[in-house]
C-alpha positions as CSV (number, residue, x, y, z in Angstrom):
1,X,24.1,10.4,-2.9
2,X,24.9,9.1,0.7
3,X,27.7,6.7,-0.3
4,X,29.0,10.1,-2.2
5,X,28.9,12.3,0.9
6,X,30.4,9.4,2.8
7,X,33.7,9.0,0.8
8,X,33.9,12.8,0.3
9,X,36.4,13.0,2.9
10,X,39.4,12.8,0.9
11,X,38.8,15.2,-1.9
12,X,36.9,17.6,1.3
13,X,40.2,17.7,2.9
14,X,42.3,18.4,-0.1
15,X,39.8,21.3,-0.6
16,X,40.5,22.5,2.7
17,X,44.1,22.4,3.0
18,X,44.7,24.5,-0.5
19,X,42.2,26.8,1.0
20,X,44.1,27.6,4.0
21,X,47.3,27.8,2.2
22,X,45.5,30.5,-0.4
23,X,46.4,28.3,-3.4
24,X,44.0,28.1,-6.5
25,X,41.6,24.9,-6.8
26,X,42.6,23.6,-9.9
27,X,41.9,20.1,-11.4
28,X,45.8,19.3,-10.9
29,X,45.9,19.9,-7.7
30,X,42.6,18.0,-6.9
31,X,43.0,14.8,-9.3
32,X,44.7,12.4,-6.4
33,X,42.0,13.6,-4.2
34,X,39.4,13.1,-6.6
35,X,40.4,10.3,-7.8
36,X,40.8,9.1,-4.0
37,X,36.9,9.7,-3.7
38,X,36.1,8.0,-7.0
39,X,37.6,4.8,-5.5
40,X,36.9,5.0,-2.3
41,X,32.8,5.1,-3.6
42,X,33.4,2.4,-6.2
43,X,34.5,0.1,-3.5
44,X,31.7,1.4,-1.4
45,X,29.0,1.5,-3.6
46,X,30.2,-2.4,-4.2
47,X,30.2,-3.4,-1.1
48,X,27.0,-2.3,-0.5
49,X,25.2,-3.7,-3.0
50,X,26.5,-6.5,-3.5
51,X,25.9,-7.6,0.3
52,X,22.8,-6.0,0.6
53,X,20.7,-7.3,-2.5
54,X,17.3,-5.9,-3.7
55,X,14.4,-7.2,-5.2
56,X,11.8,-5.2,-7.3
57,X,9.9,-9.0,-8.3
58,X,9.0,-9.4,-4.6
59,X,5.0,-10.8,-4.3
60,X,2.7,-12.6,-1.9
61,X,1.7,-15.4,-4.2
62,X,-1.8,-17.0,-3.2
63,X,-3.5,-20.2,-4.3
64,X,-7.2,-20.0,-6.3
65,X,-9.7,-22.9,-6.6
66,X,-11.4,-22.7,-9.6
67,X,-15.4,-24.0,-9.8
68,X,-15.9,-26.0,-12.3
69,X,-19.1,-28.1,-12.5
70,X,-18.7,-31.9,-13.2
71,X,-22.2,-32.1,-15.5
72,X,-23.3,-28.9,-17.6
73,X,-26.7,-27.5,-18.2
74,X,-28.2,-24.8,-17.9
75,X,-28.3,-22.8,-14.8
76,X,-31.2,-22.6,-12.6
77,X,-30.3,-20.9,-9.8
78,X,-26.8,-18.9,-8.0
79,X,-27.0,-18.9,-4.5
80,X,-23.9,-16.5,-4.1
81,X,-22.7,-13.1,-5.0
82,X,-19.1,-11.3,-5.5
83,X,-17.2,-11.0,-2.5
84,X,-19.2,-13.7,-0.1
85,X,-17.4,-15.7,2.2
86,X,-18.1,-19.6,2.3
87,X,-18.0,-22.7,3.8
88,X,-16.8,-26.2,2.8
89,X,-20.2,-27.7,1.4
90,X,-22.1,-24.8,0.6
91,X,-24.3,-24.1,-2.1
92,X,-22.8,-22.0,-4.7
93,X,-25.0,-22.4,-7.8
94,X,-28.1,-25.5,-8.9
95,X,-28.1,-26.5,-12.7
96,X,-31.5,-28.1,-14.7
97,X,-31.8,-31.8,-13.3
98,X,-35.0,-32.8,-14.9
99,X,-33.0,-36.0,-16.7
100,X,-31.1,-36.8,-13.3
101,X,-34.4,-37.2,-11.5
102,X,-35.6,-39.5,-14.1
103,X,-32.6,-41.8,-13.7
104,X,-32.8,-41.7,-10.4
105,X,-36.6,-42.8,-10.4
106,X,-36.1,-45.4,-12.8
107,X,-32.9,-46.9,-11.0
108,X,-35.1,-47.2,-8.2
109,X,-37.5,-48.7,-9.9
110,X,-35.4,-51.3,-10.9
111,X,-34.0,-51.7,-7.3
112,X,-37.5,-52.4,-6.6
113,X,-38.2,-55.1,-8.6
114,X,-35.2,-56.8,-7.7
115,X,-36.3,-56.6,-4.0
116,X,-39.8,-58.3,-5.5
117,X,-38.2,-60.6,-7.5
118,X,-35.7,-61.7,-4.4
119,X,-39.3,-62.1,-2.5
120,X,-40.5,-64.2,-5.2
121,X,-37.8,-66.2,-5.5
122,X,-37.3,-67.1,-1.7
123,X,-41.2,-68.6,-1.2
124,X,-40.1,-70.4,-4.7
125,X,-37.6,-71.8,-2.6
126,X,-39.7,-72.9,-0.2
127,X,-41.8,-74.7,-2.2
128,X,-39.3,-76.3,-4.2
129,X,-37.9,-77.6,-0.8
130,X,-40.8,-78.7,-0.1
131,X,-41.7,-80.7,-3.5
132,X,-38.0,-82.4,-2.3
133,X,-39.6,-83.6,1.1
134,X,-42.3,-84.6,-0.8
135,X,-40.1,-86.7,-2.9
136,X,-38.0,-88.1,-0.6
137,X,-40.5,-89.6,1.8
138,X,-42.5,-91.0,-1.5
139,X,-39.1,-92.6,-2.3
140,X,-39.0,-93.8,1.6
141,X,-42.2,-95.5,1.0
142,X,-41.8,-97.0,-2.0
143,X,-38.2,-98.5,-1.4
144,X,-39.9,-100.0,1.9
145,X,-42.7,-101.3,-0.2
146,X,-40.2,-103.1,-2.8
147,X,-37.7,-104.1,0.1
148,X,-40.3,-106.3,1.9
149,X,-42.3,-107.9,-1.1
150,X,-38.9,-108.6,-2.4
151,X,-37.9,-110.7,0.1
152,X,-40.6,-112.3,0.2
153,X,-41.5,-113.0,-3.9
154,X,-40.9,-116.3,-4.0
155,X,-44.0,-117.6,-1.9
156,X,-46.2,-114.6,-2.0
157,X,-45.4,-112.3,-4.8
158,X,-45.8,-112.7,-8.7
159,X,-42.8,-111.5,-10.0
160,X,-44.8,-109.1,-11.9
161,X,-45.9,-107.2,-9.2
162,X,-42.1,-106.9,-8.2
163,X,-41.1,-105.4,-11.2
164,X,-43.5,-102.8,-11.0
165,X,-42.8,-101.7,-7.2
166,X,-38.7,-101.8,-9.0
167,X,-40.2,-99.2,-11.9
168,X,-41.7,-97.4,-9.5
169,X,-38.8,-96.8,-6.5
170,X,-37.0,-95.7,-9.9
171,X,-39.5,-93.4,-10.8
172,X,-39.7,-91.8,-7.5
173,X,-36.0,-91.5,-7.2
174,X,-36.3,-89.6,-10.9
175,X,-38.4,-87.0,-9.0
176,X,-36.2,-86.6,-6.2
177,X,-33.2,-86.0,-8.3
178,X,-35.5,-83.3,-10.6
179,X,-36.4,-81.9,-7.6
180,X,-33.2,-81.5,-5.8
181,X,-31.7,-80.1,-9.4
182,X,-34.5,-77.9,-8.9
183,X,-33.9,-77.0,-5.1
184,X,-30.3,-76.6,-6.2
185,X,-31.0,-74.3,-8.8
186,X,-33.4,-72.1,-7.3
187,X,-31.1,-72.1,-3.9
188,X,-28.2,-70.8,-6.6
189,X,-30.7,-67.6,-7.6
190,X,-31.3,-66.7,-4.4
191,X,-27.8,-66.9,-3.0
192,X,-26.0,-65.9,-6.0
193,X,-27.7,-64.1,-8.9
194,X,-30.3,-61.9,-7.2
195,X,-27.8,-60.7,-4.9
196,X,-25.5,-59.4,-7.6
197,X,-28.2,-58.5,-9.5
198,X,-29.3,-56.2,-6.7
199,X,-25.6,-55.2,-6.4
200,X,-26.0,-53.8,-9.9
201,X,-29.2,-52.0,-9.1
202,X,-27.9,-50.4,-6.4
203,X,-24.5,-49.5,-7.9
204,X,-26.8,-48.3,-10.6
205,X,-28.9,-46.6,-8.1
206,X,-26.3,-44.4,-6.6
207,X,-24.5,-43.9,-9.9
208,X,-28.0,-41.7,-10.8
209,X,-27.6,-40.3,-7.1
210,X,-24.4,-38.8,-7.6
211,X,-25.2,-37.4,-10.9
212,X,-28.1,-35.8,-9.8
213,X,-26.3,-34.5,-7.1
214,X,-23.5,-33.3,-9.1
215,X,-26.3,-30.3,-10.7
216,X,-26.3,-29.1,-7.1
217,X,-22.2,-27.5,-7.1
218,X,-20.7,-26.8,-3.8
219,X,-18.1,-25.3,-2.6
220,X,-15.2,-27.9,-1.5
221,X,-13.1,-24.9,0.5
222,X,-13.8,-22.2,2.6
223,X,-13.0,-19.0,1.2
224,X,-14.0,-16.0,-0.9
225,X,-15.8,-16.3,-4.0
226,X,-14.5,-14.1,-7.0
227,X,-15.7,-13.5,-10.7
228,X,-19.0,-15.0,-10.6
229,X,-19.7,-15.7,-14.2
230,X,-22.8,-16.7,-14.3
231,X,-26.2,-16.0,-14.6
232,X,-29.4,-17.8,-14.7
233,X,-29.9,-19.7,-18.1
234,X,-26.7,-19.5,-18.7
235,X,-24.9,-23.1,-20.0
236,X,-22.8,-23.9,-16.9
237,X,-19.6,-25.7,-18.7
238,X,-17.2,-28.2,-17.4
239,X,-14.3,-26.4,-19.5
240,X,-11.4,-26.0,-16.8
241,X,-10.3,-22.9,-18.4
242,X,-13.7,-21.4,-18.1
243,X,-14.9,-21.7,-14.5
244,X,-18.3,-20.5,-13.4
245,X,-16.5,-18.9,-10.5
246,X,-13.6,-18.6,-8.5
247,X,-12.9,-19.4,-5.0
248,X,-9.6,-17.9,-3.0
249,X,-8.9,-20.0,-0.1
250,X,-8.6,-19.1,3.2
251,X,-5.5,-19.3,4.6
252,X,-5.2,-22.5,7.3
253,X,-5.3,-21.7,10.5
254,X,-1.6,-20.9,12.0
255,X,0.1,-20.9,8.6
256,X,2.1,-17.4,8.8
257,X,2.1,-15.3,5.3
258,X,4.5,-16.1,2.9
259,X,6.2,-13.9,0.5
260,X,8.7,-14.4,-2.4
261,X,11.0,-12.7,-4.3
262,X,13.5,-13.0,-7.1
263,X,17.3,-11.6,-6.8
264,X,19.6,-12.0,-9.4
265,X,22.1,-15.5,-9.1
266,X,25.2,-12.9,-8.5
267,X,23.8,-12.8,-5.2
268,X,23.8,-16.9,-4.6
269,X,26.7,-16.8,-1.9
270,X,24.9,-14.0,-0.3
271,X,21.5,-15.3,0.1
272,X,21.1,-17.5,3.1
273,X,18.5,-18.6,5.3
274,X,17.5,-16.7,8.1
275,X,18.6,-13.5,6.8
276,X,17.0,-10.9,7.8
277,X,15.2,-8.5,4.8
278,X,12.5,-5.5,4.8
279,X,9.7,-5.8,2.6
280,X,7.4,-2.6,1.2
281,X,4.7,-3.4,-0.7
282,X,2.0,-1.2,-2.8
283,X,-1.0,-2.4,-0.6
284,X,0.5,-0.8,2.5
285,X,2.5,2.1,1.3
286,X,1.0,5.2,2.9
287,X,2.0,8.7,2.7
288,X,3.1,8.8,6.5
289,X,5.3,5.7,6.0
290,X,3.7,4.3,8.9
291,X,4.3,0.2,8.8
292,X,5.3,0.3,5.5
293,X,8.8,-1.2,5.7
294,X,8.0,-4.6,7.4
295,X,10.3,-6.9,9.0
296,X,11.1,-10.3,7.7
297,X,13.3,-13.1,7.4
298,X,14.0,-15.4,4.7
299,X,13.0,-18.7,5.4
300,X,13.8,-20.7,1.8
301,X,16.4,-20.1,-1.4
302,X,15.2,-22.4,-3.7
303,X,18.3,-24.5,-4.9
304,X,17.4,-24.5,-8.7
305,X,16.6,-21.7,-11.5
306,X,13.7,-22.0,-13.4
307,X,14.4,-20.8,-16.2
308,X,17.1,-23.7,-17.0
309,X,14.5,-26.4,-16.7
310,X,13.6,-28.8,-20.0
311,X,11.5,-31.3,-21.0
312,X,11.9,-34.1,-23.5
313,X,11.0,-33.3,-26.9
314,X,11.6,-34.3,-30.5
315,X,14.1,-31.7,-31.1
316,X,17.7,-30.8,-29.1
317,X,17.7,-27.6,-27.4
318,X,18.9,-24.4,-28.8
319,X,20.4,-22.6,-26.0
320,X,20.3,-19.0,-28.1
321,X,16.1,-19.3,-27.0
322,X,17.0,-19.3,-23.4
323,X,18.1,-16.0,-23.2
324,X,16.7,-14.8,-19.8
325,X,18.8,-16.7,-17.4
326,X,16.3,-16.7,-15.0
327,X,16.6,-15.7,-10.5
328,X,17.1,-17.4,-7.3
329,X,13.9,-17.5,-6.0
330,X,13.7,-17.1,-1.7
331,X,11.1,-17.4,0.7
332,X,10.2,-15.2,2.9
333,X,7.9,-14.6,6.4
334,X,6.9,-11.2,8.3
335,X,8.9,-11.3,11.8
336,X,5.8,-9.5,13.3
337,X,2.4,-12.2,12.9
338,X,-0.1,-8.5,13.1
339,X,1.9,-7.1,10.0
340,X,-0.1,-9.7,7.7
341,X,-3.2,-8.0,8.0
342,X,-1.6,-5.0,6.3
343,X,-0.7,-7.0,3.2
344,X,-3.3,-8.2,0.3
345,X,-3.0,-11.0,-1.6
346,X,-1.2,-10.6,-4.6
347,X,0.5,-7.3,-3.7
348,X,3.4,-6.2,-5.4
349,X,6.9,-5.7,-3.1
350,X,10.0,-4.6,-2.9
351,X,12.9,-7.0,-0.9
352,X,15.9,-5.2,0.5
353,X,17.9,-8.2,2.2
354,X,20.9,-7.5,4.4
355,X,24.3,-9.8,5.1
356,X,24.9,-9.9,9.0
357,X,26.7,-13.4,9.0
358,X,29.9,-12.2,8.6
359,X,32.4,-12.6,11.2
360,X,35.1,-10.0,12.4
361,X,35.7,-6.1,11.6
362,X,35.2,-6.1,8.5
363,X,31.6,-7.6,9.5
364,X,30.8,-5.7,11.4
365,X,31.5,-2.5,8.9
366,X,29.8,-4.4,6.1
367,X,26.6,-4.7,8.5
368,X,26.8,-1.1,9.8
369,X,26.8,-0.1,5.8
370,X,23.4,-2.1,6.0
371,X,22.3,1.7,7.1
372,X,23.4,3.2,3.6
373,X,20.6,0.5,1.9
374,X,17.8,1.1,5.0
375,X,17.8,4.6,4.3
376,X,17.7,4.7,0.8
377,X,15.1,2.1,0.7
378,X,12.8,4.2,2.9
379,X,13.4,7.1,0.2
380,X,12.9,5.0,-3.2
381,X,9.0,3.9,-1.1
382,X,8.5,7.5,-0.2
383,X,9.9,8.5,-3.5
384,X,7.5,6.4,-5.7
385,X,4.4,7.0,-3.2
386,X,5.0,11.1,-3.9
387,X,5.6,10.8,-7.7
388,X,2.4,8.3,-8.2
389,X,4.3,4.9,-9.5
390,X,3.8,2.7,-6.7
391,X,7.0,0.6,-6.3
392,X,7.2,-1.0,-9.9
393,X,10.7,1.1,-10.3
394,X,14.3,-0.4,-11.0
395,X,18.0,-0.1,-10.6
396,X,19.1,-0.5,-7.1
């Protein structure tokens, strides 16, 4: 209707010139005028749209974090309700642990009697070490004992009685060796194989630890918590597409509110970073219009279009399926930070972006028709408020 009353002029003056002269208004003498208007608003109404794009897909996308236990069982207790804020490391829900205990006792049970058997195995030690003292000054002695009657056999000694003190330095080196094997060995145990052994018991050990604390599920975000699903009895399951609950993040700290928005690809040479847009959306339409066209910028145009991406598979493509060719997809944050508490999660928008890059008159003109869209896009939001649609509508 506005770009009709803007390029009115010529078919207005023609209307006013045959009036003055007195002659009839007849469709002869109105065609050039008329036909003046018609192209004068085709041109306009292109212009316009086709540098200032809309989008009815706009949305503020957020992230969920779906609970999902790592053990089930039944549930024995929820410590949170719909709508409760929590922390990183809270308590969200306990599930039965009665087998979990019992692992845990036994695992330290067996960690126990490793700790006894390393006990054990080091006064063994000591004893074995010294059964090799023991040994080794027997030897001392008896090697002396054969060294000196051996030398002197020949005038004192029967050689008898040298053979024997020979058997025994022998014998008494036998035990040394046996007991240093021994020594050796038992050194080995408690160096080597208790250690590892009590390795494995306390691998084993906190193995039944974590499992037991795995019935205990916390929260690993801060956030909201959302569709509690659970009661208590009820089998908690570690199905992925059934959590027990959800959790909606809270924004970081700093990290400004993003928005996005699909426009169709005819508008790819018009869609640019930094551009500045307006963005309605049904969470903060009110009846007064007051902040409900906010202020934004586009801040990314994704460089590829979904709907054209494939993945390998045992048959070639049949481009006939891929009917819906898909948008350009931008991204987009509030100029003003205090507009984001205005806007929920989720919420459904409309984007009305506007070209002011253009250099020169006809620029300048094409921003100054920017006016046409703002004005018409303040009367589509009012529009929808009044007639009870919210702004799901189409068209331009």
């Amino acid at each position: 209707m506005i770009e009709l009353l803007v390029t009115c002029f010529p078919a207005a003056f023609q209307f006013w010139r045959l009036k003055r002269r007195g002659e009839h208004i007849t469709v002869w003498n109105m065609h050039q005028a008329v036909f003046a208007w018609l192209v004068l608003a085709t041109a306009l109404f292109m212009t316009i749209f086709y540098y200032h794009p809309k989008s009815f897909s706009g949305m503020v996308p957020f992230r969920v974090a779906p609970v999902v236990p790592q053990t089930g069982g039944p549930v024995t207790s929820i410590k949170v309700v719909n709508g409760q804020h929590v922390s990183k490391g809270d308590l969200l829900f306990t599930i039965e642990n009665s087998r979990q205990i019992a692992d845990v006792a036994m695992a330290k049970a067996k960690a126990g009697e490793v700790v006894a058997a390393f006990s054990v195995a080091k006064a063994q030690l000591q004893a074995v070490k010294g059964k090799v003292d023991s040994a080794r000054a027997s030897l001392k002695q008896a090697t002396e004992e054969f060294n000196r009657k051996n030398a002197a056999k020949r005038n004192t000694f029967r050689r008898s009685e040298i053979e024997r003190l020979k058997n025994q330095k022998a014998s008494r080196q036998g035990r040394l060796n046996a007991a240093l094997s021994e020594y050796k060995a038992m050194k080995a145990n408690v160096s080597k194989v208790l250690p590892a052994q009590q390795r494995s018991a306390q691998a084993a050990l906190q193995k039944a630890e974590n499992e037991l604390t795995k019935t205990s599920v916390r929260a690993f975000t801060n956030g909201t918590v959302l569709q509690v699903a659970l009661s208590e009895g009820a089998t908690a399951t570690r199905l992925v597409l059934r959590p027990s609950m959800i959790i909606v993040p809270d924004r970081p700290d700093g990290a400004p509110l993003k928005f996005v928005a699909g426009f169709s690809q005819a508008f790819n040479n018009v869609l640019k970073e930094g551009m500045p847009v307006e963005i309605s959306c049904d969470s903060n339409t009110n009846l007064f219009m007051e902040n409900v066209v906010l202020p934004a910028r586009i801040t990314y145009k994704q460089d590829a279009i979904a709907a054209g991406q494939v993945t390998a598979s045992g048959s070639l493509i049949e481009l006939n399926n891929h009917i819906k060719r898909g948008s350009i997809l931008v991204h987009m944050e509030l100029v003003h930070k205090d507009h984001e508490k205005r806007v929920l999660n989720g919420s459904g928008c409309i984007v009305q972006a506007y070209t002011n890059d253009i250099p020169g008159t006809v620029g300048h003109i094409i921003g100054a028709l920017g006016a046409v869209k703002a004005i018409l896009f303040r009367i589509k939001v009012w529009g929808t408020l009044v007639v009870g649609i919210g702004l799901s509508g189409g068209g331009k």
